[in-house]
Jmol script that loads the backbone (N, CA, C; Angstrom):
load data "model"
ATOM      1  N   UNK A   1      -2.418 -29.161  10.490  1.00  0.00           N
ATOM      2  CA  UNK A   1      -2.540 -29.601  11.858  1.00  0.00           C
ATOM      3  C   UNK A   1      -2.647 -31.127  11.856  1.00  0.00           C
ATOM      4  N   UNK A   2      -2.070 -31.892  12.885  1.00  0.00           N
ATOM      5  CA  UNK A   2      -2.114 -33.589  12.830  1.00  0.00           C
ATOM      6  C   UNK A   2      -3.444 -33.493  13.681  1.00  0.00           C
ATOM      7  N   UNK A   3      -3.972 -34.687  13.236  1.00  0.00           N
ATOM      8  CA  UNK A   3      -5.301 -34.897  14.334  1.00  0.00           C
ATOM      9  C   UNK A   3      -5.561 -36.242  14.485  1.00  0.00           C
ATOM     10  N   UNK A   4      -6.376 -36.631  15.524  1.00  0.00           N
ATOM     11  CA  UNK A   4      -6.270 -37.887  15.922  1.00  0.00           C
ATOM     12  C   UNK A   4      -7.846 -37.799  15.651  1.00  0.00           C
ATOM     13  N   UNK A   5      -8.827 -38.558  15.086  1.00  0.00           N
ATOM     14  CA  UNK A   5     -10.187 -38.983  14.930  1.00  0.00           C
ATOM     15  C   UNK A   5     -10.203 -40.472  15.965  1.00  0.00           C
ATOM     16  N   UNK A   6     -11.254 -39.947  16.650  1.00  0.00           N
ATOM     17  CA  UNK A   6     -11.857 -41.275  17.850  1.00  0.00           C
ATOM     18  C   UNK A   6     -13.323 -41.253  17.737  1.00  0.00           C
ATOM     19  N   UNK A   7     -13.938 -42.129  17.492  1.00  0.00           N
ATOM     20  CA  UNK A   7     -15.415 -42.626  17.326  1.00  0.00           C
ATOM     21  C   UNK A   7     -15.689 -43.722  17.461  1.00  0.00           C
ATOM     22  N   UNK A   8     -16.169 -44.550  18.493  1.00  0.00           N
ATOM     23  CA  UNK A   8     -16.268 -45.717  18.318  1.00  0.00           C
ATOM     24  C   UNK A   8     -17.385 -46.543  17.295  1.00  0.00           C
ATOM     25  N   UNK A   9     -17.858 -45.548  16.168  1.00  0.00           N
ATOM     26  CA  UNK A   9     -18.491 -46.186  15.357  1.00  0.00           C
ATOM     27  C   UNK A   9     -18.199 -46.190  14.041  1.00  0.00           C
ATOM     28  N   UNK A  10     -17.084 -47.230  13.702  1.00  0.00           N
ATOM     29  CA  UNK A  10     -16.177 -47.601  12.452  1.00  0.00           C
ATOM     30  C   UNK A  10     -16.339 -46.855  10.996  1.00  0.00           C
ATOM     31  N   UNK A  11     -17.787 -46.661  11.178  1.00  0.00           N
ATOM     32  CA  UNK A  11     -17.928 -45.688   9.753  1.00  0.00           C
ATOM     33  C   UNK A  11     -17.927 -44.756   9.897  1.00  0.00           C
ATOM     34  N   UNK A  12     -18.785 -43.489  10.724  1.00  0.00           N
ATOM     35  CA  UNK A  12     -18.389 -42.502  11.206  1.00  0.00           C
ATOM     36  C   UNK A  12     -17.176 -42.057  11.542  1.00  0.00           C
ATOM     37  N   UNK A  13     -15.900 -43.211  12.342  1.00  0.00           N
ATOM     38  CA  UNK A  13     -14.732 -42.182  12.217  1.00  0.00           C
ATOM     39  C   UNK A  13     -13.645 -42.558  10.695  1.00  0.00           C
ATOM     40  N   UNK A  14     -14.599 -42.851   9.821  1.00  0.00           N
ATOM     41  CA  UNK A  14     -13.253 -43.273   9.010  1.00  0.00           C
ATOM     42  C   UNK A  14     -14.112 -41.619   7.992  1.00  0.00           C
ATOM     43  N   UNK A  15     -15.385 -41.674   8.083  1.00  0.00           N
ATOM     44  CA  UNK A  15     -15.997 -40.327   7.334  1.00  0.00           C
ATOM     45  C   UNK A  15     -15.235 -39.419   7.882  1.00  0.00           C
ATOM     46  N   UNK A  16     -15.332 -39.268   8.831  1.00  0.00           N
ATOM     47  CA  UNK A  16     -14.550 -37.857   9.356  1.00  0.00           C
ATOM     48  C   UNK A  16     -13.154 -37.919   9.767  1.00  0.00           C
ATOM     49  N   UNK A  17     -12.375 -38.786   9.251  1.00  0.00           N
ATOM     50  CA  UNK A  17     -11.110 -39.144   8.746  1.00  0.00           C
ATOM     51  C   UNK A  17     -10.761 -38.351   7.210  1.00  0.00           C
ATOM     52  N   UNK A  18     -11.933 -38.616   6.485  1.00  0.00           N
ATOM     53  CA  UNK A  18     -12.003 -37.794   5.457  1.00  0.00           C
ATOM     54  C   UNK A  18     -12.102 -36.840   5.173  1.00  0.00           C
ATOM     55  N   UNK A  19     -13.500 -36.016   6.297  1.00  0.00           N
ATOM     56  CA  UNK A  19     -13.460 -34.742   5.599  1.00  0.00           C
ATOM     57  C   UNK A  19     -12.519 -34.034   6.309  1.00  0.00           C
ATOM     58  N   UNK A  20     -11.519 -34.403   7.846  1.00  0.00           N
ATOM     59  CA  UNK A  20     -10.645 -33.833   8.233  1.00  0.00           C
ATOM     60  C   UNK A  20      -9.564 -33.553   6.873  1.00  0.00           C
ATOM     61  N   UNK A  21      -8.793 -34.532   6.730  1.00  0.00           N
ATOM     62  CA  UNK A  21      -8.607 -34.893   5.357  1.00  0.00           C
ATOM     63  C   UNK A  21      -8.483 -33.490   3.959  1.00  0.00           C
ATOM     64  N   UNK A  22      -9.900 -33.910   3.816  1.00  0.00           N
ATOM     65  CA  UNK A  22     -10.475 -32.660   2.921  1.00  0.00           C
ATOM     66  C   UNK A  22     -10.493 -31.357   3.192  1.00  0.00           C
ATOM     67  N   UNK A  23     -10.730 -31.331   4.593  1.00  0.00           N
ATOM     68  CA  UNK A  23     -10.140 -29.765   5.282  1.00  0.00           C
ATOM     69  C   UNK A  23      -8.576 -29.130   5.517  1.00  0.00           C
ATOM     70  N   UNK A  24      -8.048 -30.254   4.623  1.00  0.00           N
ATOM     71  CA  UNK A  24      -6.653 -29.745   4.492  1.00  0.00           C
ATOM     72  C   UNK A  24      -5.495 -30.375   5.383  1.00  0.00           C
ATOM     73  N   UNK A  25      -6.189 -30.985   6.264  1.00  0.00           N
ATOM     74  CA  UNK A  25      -5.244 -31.708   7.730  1.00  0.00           C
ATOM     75  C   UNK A  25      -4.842 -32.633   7.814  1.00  0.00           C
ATOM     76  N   UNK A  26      -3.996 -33.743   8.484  1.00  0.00           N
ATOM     77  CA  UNK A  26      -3.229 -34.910   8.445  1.00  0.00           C
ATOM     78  C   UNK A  26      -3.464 -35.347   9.895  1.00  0.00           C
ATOM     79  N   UNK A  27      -4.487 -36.752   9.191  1.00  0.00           N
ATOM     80  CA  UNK A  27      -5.114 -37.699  10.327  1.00  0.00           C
ATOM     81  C   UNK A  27      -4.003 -38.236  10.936  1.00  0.00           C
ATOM     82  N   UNK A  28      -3.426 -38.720  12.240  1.00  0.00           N
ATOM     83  CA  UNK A  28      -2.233 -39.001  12.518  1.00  0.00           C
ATOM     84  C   UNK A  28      -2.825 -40.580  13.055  1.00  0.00           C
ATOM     85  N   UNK A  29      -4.360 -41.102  13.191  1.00  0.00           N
ATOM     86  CA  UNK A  29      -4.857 -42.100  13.534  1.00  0.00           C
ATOM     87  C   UNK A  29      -6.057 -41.821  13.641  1.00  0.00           C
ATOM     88  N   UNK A  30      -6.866 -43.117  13.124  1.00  0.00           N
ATOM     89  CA  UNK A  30      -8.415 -43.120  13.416  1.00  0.00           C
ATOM     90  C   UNK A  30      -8.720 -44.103  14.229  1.00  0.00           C
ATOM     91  N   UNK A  31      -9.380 -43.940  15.453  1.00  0.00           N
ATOM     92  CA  UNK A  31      -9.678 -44.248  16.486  1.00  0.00           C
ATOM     93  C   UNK A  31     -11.004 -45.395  16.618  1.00  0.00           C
ATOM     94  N   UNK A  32     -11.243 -46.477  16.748  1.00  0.00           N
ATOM     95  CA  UNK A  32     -12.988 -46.862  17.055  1.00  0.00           C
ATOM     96  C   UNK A  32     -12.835 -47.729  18.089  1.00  0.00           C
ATOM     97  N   UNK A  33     -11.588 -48.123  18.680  1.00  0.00           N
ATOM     98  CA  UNK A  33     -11.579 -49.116  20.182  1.00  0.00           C
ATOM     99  C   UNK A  33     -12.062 -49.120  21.389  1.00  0.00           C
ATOM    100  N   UNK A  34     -12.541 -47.238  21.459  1.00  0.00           N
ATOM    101  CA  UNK A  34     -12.819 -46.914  22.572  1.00  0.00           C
ATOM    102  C   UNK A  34     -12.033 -45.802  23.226  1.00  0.00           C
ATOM    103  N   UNK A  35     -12.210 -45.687  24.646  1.00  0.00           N
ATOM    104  CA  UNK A  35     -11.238 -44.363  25.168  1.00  0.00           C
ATOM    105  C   UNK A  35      -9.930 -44.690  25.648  1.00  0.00           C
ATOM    106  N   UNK A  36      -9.557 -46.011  25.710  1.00  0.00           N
ATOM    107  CA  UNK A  36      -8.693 -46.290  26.134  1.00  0.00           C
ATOM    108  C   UNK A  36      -7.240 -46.558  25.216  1.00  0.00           C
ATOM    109  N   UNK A  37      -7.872 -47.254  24.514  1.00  0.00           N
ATOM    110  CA  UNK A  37      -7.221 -47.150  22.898  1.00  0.00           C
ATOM    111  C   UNK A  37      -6.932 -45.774  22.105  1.00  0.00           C
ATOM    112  N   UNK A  38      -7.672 -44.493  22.938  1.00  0.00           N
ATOM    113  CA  UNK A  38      -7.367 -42.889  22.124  1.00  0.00           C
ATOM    114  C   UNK A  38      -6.577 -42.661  22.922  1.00  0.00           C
ATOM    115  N   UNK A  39      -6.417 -43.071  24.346  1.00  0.00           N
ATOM    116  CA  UNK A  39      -5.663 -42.607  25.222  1.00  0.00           C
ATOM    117  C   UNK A  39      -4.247 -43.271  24.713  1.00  0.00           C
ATOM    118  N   UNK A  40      -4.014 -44.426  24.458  1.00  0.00           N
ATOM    119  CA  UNK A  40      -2.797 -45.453  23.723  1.00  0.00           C
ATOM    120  C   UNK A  40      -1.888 -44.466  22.337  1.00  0.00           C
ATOM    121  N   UNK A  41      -2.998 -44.148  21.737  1.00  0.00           N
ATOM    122  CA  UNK A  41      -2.630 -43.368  20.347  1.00  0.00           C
ATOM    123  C   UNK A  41      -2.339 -42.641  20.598  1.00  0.00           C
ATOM    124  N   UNK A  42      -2.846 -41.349  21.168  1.00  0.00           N
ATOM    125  CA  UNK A  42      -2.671 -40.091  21.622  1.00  0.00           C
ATOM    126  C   UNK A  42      -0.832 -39.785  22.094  1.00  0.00           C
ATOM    127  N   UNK A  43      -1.024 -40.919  23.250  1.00  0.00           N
ATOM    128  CA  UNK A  43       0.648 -40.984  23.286  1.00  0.00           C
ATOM    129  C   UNK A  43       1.617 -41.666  21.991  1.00  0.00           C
ATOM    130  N   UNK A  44       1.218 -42.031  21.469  1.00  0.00           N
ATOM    131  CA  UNK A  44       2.047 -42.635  20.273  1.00  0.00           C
ATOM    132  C   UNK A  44       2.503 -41.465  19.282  1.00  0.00           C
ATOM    133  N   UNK A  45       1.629 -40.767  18.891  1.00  0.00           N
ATOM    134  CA  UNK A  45       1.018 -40.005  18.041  1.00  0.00           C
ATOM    135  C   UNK A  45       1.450 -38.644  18.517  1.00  0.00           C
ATOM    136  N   UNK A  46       0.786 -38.351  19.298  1.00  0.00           N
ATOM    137  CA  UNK A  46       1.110 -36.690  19.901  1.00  0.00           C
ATOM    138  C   UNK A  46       0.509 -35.990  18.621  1.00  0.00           C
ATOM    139  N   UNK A  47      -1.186 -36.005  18.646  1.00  0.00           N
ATOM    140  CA  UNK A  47      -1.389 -35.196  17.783  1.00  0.00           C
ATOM    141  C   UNK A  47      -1.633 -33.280  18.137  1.00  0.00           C
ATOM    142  N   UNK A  48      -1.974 -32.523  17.549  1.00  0.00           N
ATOM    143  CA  UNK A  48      -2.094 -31.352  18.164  1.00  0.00           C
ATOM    144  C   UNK A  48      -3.329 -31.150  18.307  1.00  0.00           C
ATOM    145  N   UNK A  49      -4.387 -31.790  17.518  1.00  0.00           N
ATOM    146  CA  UNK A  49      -5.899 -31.855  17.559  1.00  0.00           C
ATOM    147  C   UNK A  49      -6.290 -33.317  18.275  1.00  0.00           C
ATOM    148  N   UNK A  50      -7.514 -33.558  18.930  1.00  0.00           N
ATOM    149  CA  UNK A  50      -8.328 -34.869  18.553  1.00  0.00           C
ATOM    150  C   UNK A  50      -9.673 -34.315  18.976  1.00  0.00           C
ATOM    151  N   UNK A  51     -10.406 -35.105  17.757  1.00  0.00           N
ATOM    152  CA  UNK A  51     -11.543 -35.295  17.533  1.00  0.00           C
ATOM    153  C   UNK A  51     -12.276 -36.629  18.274  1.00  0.00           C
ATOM    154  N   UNK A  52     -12.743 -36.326  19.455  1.00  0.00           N
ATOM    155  CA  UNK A  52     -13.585 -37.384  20.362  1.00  0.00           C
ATOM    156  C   UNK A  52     -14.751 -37.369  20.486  1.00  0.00           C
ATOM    157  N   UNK A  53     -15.282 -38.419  20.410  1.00  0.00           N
ATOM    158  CA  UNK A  53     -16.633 -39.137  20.479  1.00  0.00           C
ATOM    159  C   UNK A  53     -17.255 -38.597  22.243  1.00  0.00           C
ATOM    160  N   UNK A  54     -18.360 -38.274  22.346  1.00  0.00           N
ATOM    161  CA  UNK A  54     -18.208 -38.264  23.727  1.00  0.00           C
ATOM    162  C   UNK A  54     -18.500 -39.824  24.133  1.00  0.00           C
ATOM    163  N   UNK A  55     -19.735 -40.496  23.971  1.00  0.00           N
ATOM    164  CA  UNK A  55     -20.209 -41.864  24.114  1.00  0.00           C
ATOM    165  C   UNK A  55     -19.383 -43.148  23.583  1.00  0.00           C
ATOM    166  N   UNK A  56     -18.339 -42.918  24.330  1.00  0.00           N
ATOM    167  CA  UNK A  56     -17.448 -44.504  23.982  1.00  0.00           C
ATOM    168  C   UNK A  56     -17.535 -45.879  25.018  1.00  0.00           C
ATOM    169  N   UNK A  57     -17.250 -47.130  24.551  1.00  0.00           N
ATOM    170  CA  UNK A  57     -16.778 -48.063  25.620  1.00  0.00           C
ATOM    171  C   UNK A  57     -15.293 -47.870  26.216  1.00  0.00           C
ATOM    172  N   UNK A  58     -14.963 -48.423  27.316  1.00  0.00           N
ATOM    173  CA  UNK A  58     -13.653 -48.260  28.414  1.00  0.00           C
ATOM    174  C   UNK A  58     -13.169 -46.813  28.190  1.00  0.00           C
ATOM    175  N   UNK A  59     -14.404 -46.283  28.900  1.00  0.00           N
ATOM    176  CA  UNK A  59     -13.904 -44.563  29.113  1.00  0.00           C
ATOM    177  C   UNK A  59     -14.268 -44.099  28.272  1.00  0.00           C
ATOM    178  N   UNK A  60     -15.385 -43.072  28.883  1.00  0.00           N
ATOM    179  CA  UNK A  60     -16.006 -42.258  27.893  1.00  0.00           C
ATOM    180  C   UNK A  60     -15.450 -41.317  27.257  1.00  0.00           C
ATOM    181  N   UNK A  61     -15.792 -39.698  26.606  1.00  0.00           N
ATOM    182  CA  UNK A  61     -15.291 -39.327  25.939  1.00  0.00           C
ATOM    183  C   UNK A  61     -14.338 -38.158  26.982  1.00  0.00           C
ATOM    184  N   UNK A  62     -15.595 -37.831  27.519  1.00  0.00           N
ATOM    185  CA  UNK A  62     -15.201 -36.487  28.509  1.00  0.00           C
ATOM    186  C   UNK A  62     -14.102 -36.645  29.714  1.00  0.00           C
ATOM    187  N   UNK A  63     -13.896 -38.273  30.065  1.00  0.00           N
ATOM    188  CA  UNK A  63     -12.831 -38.633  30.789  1.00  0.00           C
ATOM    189  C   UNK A  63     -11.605 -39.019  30.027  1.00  0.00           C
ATOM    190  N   UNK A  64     -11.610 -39.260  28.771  1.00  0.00           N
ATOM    191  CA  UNK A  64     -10.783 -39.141  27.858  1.00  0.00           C
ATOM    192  C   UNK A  64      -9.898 -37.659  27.604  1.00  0.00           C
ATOM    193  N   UNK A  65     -10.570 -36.833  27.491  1.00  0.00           N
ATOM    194  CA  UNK A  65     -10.347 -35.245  27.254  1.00  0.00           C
ATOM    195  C   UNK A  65      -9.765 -34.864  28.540  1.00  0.00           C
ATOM    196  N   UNK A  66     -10.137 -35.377  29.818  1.00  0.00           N
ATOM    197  CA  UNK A  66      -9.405 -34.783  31.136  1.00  0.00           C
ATOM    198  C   UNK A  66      -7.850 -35.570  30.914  1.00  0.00           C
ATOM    199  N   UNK A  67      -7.667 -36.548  30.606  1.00  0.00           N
ATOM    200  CA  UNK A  67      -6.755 -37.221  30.425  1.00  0.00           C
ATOM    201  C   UNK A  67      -5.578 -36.822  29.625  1.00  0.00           C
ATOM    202  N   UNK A  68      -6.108 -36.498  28.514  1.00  0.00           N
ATOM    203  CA  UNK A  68      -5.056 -36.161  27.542  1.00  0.00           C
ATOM    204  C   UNK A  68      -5.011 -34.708  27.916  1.00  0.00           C
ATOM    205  N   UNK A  69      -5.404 -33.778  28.260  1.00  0.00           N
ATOM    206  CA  UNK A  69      -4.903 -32.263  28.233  1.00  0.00           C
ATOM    207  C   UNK A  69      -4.545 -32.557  29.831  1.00  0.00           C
ATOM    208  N   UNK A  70      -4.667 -33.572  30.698  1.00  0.00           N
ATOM    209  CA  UNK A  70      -3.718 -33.191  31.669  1.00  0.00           C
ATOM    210  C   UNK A  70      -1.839 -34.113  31.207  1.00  0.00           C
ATOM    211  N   UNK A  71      -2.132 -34.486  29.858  1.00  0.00           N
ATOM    212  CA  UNK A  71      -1.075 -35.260  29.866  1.00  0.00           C
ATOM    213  C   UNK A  71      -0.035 -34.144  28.865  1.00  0.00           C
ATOM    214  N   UNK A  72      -1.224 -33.380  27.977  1.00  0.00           N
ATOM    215  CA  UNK A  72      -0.328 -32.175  26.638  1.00  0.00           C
ATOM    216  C   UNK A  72      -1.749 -31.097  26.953  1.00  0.00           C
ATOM    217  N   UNK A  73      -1.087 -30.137  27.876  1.00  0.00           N
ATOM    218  CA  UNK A  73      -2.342 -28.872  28.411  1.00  0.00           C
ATOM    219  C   UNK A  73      -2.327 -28.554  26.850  1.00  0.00           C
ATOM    220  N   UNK A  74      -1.952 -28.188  25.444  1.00  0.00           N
ATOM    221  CA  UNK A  74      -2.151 -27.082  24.859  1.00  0.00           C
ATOM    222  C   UNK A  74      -2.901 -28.201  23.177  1.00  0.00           C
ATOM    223  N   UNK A  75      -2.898 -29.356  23.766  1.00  0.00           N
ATOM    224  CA  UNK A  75      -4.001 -30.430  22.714  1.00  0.00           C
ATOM    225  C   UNK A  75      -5.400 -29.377  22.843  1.00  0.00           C
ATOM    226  N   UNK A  76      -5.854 -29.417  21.598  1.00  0.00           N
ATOM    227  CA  UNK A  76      -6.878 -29.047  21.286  1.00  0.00           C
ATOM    228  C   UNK A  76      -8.159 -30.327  20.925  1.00  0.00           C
ATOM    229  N   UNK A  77      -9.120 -30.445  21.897  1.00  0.00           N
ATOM    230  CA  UNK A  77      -9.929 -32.096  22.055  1.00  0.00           C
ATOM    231  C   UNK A  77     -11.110 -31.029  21.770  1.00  0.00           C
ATOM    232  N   UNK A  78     -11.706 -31.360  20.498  1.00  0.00           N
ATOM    233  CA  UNK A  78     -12.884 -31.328  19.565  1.00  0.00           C
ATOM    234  C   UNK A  78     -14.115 -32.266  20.070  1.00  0.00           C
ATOM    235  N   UNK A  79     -14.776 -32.145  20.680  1.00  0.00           N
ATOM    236  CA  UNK A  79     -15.940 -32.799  21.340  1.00  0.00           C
ATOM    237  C   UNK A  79     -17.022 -33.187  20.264  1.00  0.00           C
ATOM    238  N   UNK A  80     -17.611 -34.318  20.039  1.00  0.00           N
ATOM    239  CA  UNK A  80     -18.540 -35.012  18.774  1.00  0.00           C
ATOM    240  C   UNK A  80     -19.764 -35.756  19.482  1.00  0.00           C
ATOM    241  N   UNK A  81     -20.526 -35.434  20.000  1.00  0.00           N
ATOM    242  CA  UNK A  81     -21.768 -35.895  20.638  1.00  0.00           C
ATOM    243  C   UNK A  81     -23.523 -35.933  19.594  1.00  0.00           C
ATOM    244  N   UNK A  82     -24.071 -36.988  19.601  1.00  0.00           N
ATOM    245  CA  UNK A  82     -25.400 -37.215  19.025  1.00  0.00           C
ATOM    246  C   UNK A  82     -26.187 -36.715  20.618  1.00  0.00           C
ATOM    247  N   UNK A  83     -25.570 -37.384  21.458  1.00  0.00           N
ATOM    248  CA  UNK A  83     -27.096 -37.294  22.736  1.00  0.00           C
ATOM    249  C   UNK A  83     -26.569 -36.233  23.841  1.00  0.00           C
ATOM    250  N   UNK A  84     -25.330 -35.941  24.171  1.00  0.00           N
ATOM    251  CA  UNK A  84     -25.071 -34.665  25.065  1.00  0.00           C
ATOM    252  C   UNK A  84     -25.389 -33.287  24.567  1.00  0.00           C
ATOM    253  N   UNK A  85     -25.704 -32.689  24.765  1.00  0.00           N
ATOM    254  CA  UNK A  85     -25.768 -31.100  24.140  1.00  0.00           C
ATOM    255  C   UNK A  85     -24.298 -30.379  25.009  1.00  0.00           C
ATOM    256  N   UNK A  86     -23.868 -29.091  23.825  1.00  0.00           N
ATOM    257  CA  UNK A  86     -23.208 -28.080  24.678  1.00  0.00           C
ATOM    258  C   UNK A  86     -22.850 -27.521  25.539  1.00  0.00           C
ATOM    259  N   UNK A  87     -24.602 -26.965  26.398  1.00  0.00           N
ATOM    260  CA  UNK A  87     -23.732 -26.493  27.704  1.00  0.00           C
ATOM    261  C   UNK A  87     -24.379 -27.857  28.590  1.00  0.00           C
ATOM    262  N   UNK A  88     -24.394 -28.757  28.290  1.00  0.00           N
ATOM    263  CA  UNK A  88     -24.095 -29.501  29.703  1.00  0.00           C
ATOM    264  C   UNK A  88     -22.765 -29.559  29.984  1.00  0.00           C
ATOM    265  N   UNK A  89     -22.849 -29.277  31.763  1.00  0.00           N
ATOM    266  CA  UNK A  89     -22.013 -29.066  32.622  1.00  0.00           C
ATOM    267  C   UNK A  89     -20.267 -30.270  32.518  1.00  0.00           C
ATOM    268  N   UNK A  90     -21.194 -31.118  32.295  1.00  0.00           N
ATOM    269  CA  UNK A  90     -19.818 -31.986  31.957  1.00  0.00           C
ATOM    270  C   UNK A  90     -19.172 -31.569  30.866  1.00  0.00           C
ATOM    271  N   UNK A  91     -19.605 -31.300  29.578  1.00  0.00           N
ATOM    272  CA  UNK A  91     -19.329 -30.690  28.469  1.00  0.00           C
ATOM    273  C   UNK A  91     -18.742 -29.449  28.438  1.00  0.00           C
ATOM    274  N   UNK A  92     -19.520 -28.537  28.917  1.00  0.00           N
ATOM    275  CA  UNK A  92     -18.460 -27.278  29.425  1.00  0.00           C
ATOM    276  C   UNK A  92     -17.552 -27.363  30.204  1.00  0.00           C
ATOM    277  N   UNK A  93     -17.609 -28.109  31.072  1.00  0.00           N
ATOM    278  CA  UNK A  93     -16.737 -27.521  32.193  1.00  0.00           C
ATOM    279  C   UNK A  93     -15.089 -28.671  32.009  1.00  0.00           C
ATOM    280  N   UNK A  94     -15.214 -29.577  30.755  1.00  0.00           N
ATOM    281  CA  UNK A  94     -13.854 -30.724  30.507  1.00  0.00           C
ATOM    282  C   UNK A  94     -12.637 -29.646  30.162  1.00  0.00           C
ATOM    283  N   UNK A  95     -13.063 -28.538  29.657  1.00  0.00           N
ATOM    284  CA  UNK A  95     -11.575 -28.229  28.990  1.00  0.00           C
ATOM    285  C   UNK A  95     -11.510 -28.412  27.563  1.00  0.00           C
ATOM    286  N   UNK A  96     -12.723 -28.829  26.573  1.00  0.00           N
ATOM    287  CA  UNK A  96     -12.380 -29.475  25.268  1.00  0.00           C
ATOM    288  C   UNK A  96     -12.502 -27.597  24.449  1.00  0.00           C
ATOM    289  N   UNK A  97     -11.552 -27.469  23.472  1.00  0.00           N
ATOM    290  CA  UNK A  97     -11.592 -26.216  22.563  1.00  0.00           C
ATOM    291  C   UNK A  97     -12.967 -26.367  21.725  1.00  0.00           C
ATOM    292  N   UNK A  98     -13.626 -27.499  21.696  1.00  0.00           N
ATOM    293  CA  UNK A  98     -14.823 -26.967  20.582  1.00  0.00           C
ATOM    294  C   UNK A  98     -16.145 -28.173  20.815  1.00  0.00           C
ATOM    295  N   UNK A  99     -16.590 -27.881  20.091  1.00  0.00           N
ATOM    296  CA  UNK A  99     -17.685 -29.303  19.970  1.00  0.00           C
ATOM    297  C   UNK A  99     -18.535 -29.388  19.037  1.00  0.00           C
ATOM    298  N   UNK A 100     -19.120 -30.051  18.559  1.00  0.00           N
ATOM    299  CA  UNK A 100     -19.772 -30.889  17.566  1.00  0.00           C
ATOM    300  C   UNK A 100     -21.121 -31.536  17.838  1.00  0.00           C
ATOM    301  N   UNK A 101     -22.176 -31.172  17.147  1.00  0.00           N
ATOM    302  CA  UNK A 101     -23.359 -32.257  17.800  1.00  0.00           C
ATOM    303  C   UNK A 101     -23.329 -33.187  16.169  1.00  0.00           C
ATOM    304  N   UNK A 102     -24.018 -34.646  16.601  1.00  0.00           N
ATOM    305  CA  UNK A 102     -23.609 -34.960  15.520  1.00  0.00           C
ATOM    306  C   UNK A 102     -25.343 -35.457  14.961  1.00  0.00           C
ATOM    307  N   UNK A 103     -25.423 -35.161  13.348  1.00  0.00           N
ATOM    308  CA  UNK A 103     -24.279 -35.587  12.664  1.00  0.00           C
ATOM    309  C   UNK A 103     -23.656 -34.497  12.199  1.00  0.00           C
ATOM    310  N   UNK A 104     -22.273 -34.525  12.036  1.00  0.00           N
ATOM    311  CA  UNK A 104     -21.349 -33.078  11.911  1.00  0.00           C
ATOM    312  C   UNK A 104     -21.349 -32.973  10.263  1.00  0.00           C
ATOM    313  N   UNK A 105     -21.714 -31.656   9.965  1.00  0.00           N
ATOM    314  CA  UNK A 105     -21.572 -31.535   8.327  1.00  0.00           C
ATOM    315  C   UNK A 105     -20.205 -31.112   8.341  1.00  0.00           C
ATOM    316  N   UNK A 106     -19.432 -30.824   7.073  1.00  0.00           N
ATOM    317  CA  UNK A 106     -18.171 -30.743   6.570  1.00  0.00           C
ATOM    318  C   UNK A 106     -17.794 -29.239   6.662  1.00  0.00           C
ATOM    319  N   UNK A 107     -19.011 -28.223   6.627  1.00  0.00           N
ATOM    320  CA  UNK A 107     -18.876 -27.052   7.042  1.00  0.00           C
ATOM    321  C   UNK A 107     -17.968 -26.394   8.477  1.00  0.00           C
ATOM    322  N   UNK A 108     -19.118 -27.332   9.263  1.00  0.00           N
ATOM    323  CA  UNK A 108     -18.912 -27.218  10.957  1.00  0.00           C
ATOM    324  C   UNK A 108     -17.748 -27.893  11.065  1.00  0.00           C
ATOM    325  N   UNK A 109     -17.255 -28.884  10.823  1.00  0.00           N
ATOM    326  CA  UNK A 109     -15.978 -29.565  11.003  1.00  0.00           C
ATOM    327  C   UNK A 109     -14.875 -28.583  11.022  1.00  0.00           C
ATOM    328  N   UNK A 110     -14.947 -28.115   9.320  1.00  0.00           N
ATOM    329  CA  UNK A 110     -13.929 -27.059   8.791  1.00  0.00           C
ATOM    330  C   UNK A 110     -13.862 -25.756  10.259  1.00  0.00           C
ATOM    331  N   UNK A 111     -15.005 -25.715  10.521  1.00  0.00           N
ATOM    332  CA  UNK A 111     -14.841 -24.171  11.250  1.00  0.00           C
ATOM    333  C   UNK A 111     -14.261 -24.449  12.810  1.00  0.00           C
ATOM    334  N   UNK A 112     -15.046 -25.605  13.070  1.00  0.00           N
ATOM    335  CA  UNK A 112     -13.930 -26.361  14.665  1.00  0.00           C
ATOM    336  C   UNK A 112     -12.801 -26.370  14.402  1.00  0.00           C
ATOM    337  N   UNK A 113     -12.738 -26.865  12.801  1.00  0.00           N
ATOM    338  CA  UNK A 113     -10.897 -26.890  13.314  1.00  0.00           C
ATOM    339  C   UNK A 113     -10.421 -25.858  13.437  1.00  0.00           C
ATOM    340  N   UNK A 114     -10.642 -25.139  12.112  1.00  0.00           N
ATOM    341  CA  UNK A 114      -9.593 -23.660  12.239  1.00  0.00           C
ATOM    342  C   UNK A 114     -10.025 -22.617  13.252  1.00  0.00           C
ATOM    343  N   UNK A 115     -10.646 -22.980  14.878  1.00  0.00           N
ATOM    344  CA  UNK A 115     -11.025 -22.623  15.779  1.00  0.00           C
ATOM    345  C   UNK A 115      -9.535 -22.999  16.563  1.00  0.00           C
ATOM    346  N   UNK A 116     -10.073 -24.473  16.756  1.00  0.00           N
ATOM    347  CA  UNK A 116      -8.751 -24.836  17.136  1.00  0.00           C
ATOM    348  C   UNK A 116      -7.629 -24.598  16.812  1.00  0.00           C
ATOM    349  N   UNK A 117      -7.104 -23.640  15.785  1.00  0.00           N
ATOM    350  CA  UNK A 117      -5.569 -23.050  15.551  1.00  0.00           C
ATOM    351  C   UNK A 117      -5.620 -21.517  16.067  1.00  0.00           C
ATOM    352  N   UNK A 118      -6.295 -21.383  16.355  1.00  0.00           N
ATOM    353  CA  UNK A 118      -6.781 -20.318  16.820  1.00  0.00           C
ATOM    354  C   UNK A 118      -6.178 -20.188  18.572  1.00  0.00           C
TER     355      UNK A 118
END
end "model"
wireframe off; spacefill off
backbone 0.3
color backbone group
């Protein structure tokens, strides 16, 4: 699966650049500019996964995720949050195939994704 990694915190998305990586998959771009810059890639790229940060600068994560699945409905947007939880309402109700609280072990990663092929 190609995937796009977005985090706006430079070490964190280049880690999970890796263990995507290690889970067998092909990063198609790693993301830390913000939402606006995933939104830039995303079209460049056309990955079939992305992995988003919810807490970014110029557009957060969850307005990011409305964006791109109204731009490719069948993208699969992997949700990565430290301070939102699950079922908050914004969180449920974006449309994203999975989510992540962070910090994400290599386990949980593995199992979001192959959710997302699912």
């Amino acid at each position: 699966m190609r995937v796009l990694v977005a985090d706006d915190d430079r070490d964190l998305a280049t880690v999970l650049t890796d263990c995507v990586v290690a889970c067998g998959h092909e990063v198609v771009d790693t993301v830390s500019g913000g939402g606006l810059a995933v939104i830039q890639s995303f079209a460049r790229h056309a990955p079939d996964a992305v992995l988003l940060d919810i807490q970014m600068p110029r557009c957060n994560g969850l307005t990011v995720c409305h964006a791109l699945l109204s731009r490719k409905p069948g993208t699969r947007v992997i949700l990565i949050s430290g301070r939102m939880e699950r079922d908050h309402p914004f969180v449920s109700d974006c449309g994203a195939a999975g989510y992540l609280h962070k910090p994400v072990g290599l386990s949980e990663l593995q199992a979001a994704l192959a959710g997302a092929l699912e």
